[in-house]
C-alpha positions as CSV (number, residue, x, y, z in Angstrom):
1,X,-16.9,60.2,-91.8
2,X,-14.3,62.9,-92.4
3,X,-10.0,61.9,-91.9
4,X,-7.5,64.3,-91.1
5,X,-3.9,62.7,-92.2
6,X,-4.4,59.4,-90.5
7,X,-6.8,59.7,-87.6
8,X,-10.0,59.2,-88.1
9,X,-12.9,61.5,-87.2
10,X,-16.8,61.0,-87.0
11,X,-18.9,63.9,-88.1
12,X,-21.7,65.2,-85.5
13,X,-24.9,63.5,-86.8
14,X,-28.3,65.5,-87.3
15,X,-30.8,64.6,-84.9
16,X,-32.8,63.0,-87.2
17,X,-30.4,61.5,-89.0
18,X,-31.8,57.8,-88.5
19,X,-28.2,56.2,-89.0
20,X,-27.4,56.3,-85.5
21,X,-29.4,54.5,-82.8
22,X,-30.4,56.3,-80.0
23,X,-29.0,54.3,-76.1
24,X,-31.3,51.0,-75.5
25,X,-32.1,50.4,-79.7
26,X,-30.4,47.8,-81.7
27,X,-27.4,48.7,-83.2
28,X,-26.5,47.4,-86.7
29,X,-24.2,44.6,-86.4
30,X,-20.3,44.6,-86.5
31,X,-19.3,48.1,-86.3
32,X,-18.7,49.0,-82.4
33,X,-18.1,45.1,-81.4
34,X,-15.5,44.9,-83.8
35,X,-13.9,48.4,-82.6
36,X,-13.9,46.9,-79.3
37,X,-12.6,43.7,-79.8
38,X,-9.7,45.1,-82.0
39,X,-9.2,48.0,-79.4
40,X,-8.9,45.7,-76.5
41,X,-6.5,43.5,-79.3
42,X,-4.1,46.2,-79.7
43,X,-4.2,47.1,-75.9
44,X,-3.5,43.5,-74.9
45,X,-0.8,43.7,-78.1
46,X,0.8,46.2,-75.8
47,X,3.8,44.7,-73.9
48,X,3.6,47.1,-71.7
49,X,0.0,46.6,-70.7
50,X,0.3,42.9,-70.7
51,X,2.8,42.8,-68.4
52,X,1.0,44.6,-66.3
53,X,-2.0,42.4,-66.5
54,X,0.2,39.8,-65.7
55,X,1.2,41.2,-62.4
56,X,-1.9,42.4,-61.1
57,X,-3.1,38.6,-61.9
58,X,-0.8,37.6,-59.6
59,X,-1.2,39.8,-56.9
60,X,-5.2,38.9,-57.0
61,X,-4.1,35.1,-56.6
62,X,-2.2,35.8,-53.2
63,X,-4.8,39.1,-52.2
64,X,-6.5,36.1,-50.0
65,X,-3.0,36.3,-47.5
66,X,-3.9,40.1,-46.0
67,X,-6.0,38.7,-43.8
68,X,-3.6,35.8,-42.8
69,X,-1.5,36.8,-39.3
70,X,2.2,36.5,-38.8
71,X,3.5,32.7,-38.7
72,X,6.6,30.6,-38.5
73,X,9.9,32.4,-37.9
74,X,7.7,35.9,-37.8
75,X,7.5,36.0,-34.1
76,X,11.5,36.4,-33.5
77,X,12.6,37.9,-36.9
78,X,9.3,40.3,-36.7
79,X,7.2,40.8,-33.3
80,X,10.4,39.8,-31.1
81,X,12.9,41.4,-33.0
82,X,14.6,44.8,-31.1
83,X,16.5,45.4,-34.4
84,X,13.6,46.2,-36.7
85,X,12.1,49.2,-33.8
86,X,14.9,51.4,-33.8
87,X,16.7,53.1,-36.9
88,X,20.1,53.5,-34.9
89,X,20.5,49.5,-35.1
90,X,20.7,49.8,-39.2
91,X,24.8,50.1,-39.0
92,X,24.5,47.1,-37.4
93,X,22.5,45.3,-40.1
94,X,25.7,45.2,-42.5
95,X,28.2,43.8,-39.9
96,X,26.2,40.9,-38.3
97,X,24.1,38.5,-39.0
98,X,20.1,38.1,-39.6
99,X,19.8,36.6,-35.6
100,X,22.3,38.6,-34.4
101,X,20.2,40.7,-32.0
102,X,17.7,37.4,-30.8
103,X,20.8,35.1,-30.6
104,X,23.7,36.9,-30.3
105,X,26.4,33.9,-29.0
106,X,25.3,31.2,-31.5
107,X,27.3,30.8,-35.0
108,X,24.6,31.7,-38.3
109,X,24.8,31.0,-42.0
110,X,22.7,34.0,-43.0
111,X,23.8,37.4,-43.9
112,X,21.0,39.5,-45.2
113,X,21.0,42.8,-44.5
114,X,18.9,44.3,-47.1
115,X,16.5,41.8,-45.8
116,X,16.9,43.5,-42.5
117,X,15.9,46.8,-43.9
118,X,13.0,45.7,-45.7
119,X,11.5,44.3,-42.1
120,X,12.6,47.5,-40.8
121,X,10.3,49.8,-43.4
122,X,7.7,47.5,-43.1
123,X,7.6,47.9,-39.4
124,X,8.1,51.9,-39.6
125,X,5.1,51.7,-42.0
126,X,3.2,48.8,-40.8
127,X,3.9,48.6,-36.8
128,X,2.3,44.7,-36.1
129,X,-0.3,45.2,-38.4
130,X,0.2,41.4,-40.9
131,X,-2.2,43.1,-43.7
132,X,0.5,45.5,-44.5
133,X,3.5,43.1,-44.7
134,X,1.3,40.8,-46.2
135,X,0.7,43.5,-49.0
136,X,4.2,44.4,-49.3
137,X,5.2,40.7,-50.3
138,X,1.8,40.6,-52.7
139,X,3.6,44.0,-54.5
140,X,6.9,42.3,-54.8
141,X,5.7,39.1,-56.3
142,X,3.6,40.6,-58.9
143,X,6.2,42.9,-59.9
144,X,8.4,40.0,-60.1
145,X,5.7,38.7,-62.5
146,X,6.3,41.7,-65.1
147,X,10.0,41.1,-64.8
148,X,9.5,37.3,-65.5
149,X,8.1,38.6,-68.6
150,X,9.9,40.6,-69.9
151,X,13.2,38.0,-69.4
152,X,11.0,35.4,-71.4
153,X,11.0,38.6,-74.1
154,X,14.1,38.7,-74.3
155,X,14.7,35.1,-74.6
156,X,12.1,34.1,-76.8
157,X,11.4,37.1,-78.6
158,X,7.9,36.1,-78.6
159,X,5.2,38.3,-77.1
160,X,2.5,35.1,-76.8
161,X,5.6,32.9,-75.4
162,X,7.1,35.4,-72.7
163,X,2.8,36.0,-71.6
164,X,2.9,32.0,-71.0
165,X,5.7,32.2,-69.0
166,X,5.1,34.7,-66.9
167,X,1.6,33.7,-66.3
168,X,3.0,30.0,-65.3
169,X,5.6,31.7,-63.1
170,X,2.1,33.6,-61.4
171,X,0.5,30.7,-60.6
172,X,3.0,28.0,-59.7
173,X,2.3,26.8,-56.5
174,X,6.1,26.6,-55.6
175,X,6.2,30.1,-54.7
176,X,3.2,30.0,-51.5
177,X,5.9,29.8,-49.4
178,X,7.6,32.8,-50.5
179,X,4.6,35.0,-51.1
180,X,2.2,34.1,-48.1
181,X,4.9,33.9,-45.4
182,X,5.8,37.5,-44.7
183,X,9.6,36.4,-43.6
184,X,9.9,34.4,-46.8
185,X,9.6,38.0,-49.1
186,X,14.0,36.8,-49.2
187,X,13.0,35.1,-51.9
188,X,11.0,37.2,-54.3
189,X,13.6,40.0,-53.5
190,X,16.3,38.3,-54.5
191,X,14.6,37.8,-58.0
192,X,13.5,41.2,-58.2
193,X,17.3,42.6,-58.0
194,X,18.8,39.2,-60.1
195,X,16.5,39.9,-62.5
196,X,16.5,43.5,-62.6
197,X,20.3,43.3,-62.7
198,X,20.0,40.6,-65.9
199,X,17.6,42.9,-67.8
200,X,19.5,46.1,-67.8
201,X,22.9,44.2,-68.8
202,X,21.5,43.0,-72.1
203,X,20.6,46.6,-72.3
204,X,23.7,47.7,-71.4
205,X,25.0,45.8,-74.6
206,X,22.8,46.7,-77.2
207,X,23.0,50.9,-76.2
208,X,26.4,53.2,-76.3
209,X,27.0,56.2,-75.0
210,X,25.0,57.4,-72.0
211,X,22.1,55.3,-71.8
212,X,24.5,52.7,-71.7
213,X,26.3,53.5,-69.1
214,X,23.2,54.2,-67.0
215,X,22.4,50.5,-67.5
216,X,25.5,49.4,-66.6
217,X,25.7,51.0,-63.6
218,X,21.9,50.2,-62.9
219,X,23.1,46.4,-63.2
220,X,25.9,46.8,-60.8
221,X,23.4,48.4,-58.0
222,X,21.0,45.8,-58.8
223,X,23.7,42.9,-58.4
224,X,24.9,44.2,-55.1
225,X,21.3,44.7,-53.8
226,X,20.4,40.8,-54.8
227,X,23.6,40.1,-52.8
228,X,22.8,41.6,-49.7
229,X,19.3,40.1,-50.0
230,X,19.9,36.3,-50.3
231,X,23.2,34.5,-51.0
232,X,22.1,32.4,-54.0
233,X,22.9,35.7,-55.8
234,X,26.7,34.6,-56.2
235,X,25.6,32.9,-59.4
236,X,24.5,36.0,-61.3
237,X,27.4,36.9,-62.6
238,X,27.2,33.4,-64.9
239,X,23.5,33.6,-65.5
240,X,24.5,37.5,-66.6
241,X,27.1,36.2,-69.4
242,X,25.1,33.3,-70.0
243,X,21.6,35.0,-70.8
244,X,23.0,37.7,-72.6
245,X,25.0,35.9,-75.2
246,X,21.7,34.0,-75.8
247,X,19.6,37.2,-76.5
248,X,22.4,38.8,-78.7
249,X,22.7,37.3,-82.5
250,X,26.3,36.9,-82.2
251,X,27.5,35.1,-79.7
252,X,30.9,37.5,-78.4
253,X,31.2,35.6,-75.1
254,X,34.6,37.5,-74.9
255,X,33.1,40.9,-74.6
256,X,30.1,39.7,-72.6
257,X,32.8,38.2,-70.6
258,X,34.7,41.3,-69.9
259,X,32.1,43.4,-69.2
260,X,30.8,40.6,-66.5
261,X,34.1,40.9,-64.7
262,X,33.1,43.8,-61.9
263,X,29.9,41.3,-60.9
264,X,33.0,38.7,-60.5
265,X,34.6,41.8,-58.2
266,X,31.6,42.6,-56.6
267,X,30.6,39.0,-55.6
268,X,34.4,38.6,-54.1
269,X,33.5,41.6,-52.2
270,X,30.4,40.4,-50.7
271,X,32.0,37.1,-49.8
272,X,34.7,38.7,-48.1
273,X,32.2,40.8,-46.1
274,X,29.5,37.9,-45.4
275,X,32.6,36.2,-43.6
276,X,33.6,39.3,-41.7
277,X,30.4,39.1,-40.5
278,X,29.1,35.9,-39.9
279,X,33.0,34.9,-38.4
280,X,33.6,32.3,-40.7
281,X,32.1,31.6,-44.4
282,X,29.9,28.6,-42.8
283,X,28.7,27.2,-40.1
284,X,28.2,23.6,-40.3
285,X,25.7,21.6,-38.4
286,X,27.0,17.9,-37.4
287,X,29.6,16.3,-39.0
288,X,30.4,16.1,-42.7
289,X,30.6,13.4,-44.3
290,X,31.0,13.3,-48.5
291,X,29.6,9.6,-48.6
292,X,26.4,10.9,-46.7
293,X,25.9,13.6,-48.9
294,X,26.6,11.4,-52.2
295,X,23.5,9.1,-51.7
296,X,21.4,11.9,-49.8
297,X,21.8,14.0,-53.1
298,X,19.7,12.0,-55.1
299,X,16.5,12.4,-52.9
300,X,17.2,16.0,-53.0
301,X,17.1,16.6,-56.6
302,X,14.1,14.0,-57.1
303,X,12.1,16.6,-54.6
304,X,13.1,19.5,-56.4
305,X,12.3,17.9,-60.0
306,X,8.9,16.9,-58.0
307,X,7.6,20.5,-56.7
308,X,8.4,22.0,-60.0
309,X,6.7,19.5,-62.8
310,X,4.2,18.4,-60.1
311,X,3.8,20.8,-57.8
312,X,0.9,19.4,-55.2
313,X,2.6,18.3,-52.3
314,X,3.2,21.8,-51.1
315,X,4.5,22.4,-47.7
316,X,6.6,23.9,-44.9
317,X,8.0,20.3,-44.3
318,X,8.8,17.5,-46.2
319,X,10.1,13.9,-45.6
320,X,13.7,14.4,-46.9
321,X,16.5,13.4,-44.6
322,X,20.1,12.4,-44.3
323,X,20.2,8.9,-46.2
324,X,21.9,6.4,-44.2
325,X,22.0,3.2,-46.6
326,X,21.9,3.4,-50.1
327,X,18.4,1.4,-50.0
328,X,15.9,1.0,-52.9
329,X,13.4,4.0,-52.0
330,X,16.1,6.3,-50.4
331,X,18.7,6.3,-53.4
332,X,17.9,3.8,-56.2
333,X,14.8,5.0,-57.4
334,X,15.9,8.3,-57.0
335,X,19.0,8.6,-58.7
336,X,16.8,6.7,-61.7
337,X,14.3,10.1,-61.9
338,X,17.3,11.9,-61.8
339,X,18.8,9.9,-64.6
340,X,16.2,10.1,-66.9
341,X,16.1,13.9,-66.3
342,X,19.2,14.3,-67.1
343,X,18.7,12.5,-70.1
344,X,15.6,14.2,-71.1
345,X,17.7,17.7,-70.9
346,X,20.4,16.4,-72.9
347,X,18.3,15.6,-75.8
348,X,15.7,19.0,-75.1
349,X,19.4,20.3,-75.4
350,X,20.2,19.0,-78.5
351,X,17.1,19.3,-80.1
352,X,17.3,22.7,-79.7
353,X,17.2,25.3,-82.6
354,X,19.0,28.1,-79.8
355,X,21.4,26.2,-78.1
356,X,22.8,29.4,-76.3
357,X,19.2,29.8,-75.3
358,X,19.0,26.3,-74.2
359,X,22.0,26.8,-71.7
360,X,21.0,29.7,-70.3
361,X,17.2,28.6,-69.2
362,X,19.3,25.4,-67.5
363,X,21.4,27.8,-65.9
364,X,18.4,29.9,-64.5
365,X,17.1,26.4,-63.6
366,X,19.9,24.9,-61.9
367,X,22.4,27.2,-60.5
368,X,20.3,29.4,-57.9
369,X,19.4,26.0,-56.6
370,X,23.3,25.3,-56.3
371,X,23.0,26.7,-52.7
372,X,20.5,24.8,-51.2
373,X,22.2,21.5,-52.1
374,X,25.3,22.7,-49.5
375,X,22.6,20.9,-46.9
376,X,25.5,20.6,-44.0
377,X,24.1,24.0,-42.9
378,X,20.6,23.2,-42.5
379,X,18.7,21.2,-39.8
380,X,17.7,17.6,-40.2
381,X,14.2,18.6,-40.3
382,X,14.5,21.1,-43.0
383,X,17.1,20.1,-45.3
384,X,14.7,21.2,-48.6
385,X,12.0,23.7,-49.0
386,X,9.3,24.9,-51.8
387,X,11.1,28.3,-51.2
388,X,14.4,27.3,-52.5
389,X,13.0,27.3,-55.9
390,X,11.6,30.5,-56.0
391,X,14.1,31.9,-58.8
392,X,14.4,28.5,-60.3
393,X,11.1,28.6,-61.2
394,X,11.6,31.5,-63.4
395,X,13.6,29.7,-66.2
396,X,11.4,27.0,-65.6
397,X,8.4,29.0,-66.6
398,X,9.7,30.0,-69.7
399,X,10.9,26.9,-70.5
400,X,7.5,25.4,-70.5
401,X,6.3,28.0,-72.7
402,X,9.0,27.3,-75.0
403,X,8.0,23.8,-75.0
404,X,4.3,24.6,-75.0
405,X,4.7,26.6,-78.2
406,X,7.3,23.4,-79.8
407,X,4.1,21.2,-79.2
408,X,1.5,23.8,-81.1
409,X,4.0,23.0,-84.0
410,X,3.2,19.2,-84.0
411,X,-0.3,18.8,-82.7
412,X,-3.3,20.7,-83.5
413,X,-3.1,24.1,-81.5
414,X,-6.4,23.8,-80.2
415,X,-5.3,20.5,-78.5
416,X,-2.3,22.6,-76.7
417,X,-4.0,25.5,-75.6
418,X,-6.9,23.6,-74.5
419,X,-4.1,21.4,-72.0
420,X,-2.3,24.4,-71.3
421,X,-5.8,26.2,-70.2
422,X,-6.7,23.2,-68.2
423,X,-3.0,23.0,-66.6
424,X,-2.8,26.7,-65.8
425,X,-6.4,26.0,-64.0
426,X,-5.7,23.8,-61.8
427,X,-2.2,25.1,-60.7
428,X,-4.0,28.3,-59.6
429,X,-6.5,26.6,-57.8
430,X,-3.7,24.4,-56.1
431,X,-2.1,27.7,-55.2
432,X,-5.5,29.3,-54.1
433,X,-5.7,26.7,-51.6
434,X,-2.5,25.9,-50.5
435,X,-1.7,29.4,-49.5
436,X,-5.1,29.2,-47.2
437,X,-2.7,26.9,-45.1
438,X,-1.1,30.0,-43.6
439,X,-3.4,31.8,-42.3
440,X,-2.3,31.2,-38.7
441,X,0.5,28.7,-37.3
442,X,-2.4,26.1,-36.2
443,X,-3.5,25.5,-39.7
444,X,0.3,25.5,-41.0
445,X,1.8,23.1,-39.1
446,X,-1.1,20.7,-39.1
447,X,-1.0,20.7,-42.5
448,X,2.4,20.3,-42.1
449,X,2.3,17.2,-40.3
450,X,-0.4,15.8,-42.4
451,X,2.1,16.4,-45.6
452,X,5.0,15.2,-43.9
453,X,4.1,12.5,-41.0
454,X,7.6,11.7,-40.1
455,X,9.0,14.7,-39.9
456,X,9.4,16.0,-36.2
457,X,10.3,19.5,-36.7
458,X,6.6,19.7,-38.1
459,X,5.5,18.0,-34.8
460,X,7.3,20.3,-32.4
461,X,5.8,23.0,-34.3
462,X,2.4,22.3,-33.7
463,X,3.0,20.8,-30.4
464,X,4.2,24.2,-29.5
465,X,1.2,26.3,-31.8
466,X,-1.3,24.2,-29.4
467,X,0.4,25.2,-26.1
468,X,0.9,28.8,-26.7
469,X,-2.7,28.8,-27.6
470,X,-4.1,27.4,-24.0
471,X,-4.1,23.2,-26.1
472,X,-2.0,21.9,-23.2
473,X,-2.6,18.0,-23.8
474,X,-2.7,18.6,-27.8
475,X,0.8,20.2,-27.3
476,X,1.6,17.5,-25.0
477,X,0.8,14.3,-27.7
478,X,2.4,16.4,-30.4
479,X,5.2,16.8,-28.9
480,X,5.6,13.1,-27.6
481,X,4.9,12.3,-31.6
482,X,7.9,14.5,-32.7
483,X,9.9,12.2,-29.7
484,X,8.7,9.1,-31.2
485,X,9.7,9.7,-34.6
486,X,13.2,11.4,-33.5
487,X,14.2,10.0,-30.0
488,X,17.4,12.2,-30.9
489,X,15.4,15.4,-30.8
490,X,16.6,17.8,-28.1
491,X,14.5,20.6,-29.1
492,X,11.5,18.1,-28.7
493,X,12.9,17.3,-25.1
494,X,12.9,20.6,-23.8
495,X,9.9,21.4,-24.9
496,X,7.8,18.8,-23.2
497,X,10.4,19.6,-20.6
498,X,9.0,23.1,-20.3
499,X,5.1,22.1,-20.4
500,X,5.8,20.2,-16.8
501,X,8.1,23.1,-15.4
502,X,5.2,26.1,-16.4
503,X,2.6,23.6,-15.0
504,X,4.8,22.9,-11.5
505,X,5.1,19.3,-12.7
506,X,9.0,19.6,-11.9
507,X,9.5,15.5,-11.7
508,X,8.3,15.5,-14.7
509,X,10.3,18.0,-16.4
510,X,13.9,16.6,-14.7
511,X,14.2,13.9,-17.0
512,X,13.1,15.8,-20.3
513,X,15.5,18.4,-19.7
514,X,18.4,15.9,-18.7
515,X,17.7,14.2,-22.1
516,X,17.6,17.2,-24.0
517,X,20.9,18.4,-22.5
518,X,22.9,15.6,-23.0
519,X,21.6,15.7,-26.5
520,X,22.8,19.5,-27.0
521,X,24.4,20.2,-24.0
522,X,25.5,24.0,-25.1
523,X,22.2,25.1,-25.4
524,X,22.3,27.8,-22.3
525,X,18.5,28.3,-22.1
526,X,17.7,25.1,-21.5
527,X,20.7,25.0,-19.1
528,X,18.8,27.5,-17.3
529,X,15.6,26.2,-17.0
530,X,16.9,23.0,-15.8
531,X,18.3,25.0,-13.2
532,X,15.2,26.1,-12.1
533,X,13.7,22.5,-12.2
534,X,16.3,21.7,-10.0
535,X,16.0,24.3,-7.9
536,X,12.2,23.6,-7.5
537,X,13.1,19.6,-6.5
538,X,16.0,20.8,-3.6
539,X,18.7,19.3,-5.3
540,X,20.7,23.0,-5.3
541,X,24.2,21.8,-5.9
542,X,23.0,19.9,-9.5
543,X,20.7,23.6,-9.8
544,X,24.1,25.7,-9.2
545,X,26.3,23.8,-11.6
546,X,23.8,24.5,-14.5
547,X,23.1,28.0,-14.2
548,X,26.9,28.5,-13.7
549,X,27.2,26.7,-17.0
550,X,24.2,28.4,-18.7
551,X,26.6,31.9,-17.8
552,X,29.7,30.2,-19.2
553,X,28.0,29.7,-22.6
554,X,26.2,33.3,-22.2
555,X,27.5,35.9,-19.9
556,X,24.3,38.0,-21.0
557,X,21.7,35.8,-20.8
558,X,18.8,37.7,-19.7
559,X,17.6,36.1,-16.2
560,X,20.9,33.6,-16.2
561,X,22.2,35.7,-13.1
562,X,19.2,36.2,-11.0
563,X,18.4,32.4,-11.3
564,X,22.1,32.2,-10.0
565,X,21.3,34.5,-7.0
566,X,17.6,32.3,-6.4
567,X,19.9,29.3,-6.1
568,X,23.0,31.0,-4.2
569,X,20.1,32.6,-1.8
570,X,18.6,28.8,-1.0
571,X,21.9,27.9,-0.5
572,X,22.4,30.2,2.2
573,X,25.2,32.4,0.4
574,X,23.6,35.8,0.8
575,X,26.7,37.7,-0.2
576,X,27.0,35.7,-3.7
577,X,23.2,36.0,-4.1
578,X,23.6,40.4,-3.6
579,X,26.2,39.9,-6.3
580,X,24.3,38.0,-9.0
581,X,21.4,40.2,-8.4
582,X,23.4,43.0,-8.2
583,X,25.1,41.7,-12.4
584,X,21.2,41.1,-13.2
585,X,20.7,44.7,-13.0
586,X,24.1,45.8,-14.5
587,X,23.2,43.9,-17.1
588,X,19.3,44.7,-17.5
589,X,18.2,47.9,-15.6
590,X,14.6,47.5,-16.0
591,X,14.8,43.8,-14.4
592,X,11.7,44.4,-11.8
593,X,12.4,40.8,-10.4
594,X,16.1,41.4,-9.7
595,X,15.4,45.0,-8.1
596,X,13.1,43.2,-5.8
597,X,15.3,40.6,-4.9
598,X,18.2,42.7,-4.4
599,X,16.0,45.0,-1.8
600,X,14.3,42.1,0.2
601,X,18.1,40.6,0.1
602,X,19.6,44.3,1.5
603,X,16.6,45.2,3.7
604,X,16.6,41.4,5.3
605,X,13.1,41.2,3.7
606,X,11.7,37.6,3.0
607,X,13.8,35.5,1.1
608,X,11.8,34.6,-1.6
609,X,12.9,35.6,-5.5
610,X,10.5,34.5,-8.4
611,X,11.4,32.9,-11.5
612,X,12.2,34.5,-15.0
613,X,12.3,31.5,-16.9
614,X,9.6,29.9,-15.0
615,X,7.3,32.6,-16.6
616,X,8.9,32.4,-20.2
């Protein structure tokens, strides 16, 4: 063996030299295994490399989900959705919001136009082919991964700690929701651009000159991106100041300070746009009322601290509601948990040897959940999900390493890494399964109902998933579960009220739709379909006052006027039937039903005009 400098070389070996072994003999111990082992050592020493690892760890986790179809809120936002198949409707993504083009009239609380543009890639790429969204999401989340550790770098400034963390962020159950349901990719891009943004700002402190300024501005894009993605970005600019002042080893909060004031800007910015487009900042569903929310809170936090320390009641629903009495199990026992959580922080706090450190991870923990306690916006039904703790998760993750690493320290480290083995284990396996639970809306929402049985948006779900599937009575008892459980459920009403109008079972549907509009009486479509039950039973005066009202809520509603012309045309008002047929048509040229109507109407054809809604 011959060196040049510092690189070692091996000489070419006679051929009878007996030293070396030919392939298939024993080889003398040590030698090569060692090389190996301290080969794939320094390669797994590699940050780079280990990162990487990381991510494609995670991506092989969720690789089950390309076979999975589209589910949930995919049909509208996705198959429905006329603002994903056109580019000329992009404009349109930054000055309306995320329903805009399904639900034009109602008020919405979501303003997400990058979010837009990712769905309308995807579908330029992808068409309805699920594998390819589905592979999309599995990209983001492991690259997410790599990001997670190199933040816990940063942090911890520990290779073996930030490896923990981002392998604890890979397999937390918490994010299924987020990775296997195509629409719920909001989440891991938000993360990618918060922590993209976070990342290059600490760079952006420790360079000068150029490279610097490239950072900067990097951070500034990233920031704006993470806003027009999700609207839990508003708290970067804080986690910015607060995570790089823990990384740097003096703490100039003034500096980091100033150079966080554009992300202030820039978040003002997008607030001023979000209400420009949405028409208002929020939306509110029902009334507010502060006492309410003050003993609901409790329950909310308890779930949150639940799905992240004990993640295996994963699901699409969950039994959270509005608290109406402060009783034992609604509020006691959970403002206790949340007590002695707060207490456990306080002292994790101050036994901390980085106290700026300390903060920070709480800030990552707590603030990007800030949003999704403002639960006036959200539907009874849904007022917490796993998703809402997708970037929470991330200090969360490293925070456990950190502790993991505290506990090496006092016990014998075979001990910790033999229960941090174990843990990591079975949260991957719980993940594993759980995101089997999407493969198709029948399995979700069953599982679903099993994980939350009083929960009737779950119900109405499936109740729905079996009727669109041929499961007429499975629908049926579904749906009169979801009515049991929430006799103020109008969606619930109309739904069972449409089962009985498809199946001509118009009796039937009368009083399920007069329930369900005196419940929500501005929803137009069911205006309109009550119409048509009406119009079905004779009673054509109650039939023309709600399709006149269905128009007064929604001038455009597709089908609104040519129900108003079936009903004007049994009513014997042929001139006010050519009209509304005539608006149909204005309104949507390609309307075969109304063209038909308006010829058998003009050529004194048979008076007979079939239903829109009754085939919807």
């Amino acid at each position: 063996m011959t060196t040049q400098g510092s690189t070692p070389t091996i000489d070419r070996p006679a051929e009878n030299d007996s030293r070396f072994a030919p392939l298939g003999t024993d080889l003398p111990d040590g030698l090569p295994t060692e090389r190996s082992s301290a080969a794939l050592s320094d390669c797994l020493r590699n940050p780079a490399v280990l990162s990487l690892l990381l991510g494609a760890l995670s991506f092989l986790l969720y690789c089950g989900t390309l076979a999975f179809q589209f589910v949930w809120d995919d049909r509208k936002q996705i198959i429905e959705n006329a603002a994903i198949k056109a580019w000329s409707f992009v404009p349109s993504y930054f000055t309306s919001n995320v329903w805009a083009v399904a639900d034009p009239h109602r008020p919405a609380n979501y303003y997400r136009p990058l979010f837009l543009l990712w769905l309308k890639v995807n579908y330029s790429l992808f068409h309805l082919s699920p594998a390819g969204w589905h592979l999309a999401s599995l990209v983001l989340q492991a690259f997410v991964t790599v990001q997670v550790f190199w933040l816990g770098r940063r942090l911890t400034r520990s290779d073996s700690v930030a490896a923990i963390s981002a392998l604890l962020f890979a397999v937390h159950p918490v994010h299924i929701e987020s990775v296997a349901w195509i629409s719920g990719v909001t989440d891991p891009m938000v993360a990618t651009f918060m922590l993209g943004a976070t990342l290059l700002f600490i760079n952006t402190l420790n360079r000068s000159g150029k490279a610097g300024s490239f950072a900067y501005c990097g951070s500034l894009a990233c920031a704006a991106l993470a806003l027009l993605s999700k609207e839990i970005a508003i708290v970067l600019p804080l986690l910015l100041i607060l995570t790089a002042v823990a990384v740097r080893p003096t703490r100039d909060w003034l500096r980091t300070s100033m150079f966080a004031a554009p992300f202030f800007l820039l978040t003002l910015a997008y607030l001023a746009l979000r209400h420009f487009a949405l028409h208002g900042f929020m939306h509110p569903k029902g009334g507010w009322v502060i006492g309410r929310f003050l003993v609901t809170l409790p329950s909310l936090i308890e779930f949150y601290i639940r799905q992240l320390v004990v993640p295996f009641w994963i699901s699409p629903y969950a039994d959270v509601y509005w608290v109406q009495v402060a009783g034992w199990r609604q509020f006691w026992v959970p403002l206790s948990l949340c007590c002695v959580a707060l207490i456990f922080a306080v002292f994790a706090y101050r036994a901390s040897e980085n106290k700026a450190r300390a903060m920070a991870l709480s800030a990552w923990i707590f603030l990007p959940l800030l949003p999704a306690l403002y639960i006036r916006v959200f539907s009874p039904s849904e007022l917490v999900h796993d998703r809402y703790l997708y970037v929470s998760s991330v200090g969360f993750s490293i925070v456990a390493a950190l502790m993991a690493r505290k506990l090496s320290e006092q016990i014998p480290a075979s001990a910790v890494k033999i229960a941090g083995s174990t843990a990591i284990a079975v949260l991957a396996i719980a993940t594993f399964r759980g995101e089997l639970n999407w493969a198709n809306e029948i399995l979700l929402y069953k599982y679903a109902a099993e994980m939350a049985p009083h929960n009737d948006g779950a119900f109405i779900n499936l109740g729905v998933a079996y009727l669109e599937r041929g499961k007429v009575q499975d629908g049926i008892t579904a749906l009169n579960r979801a009515i049991n459980l929430n006799p103020n459920s109008g969606l619930a009403f109309y739904d069972l009220g449409h089962v009985f109008l498809v199946s001509d079972r118009y009796a039937q549907a009368e009083p399920l739709f007069q329930r369900a509009l005196l419940l929500d009486p501005a929803e137009e479509g069911w205006q309109e379909q009550f119409a048509e039950a009406e119009l079905r039973l004779g009673k054509i005066g109650e039939a023309e006052e709600a399709i006149r009202q269905a128009i007064r809520l929604r001038p455009d509603g597709e089908g609104f006027h040519l129900m108003l012309g079936a009903v004007l045309l049994a009513k014997g008002d042929r001139g006010g039937a050519e009209q509304a047929f005539a608006d149909e048509l204005r309104l949507y040229p390609k309307d075969a039903s109304a063209r038909n109507a308006l010829r058998q109407i003009t050529q004194g054809e048979p008076e007979e005009v079939s239903s829109a809604s009754h085939a919807r």
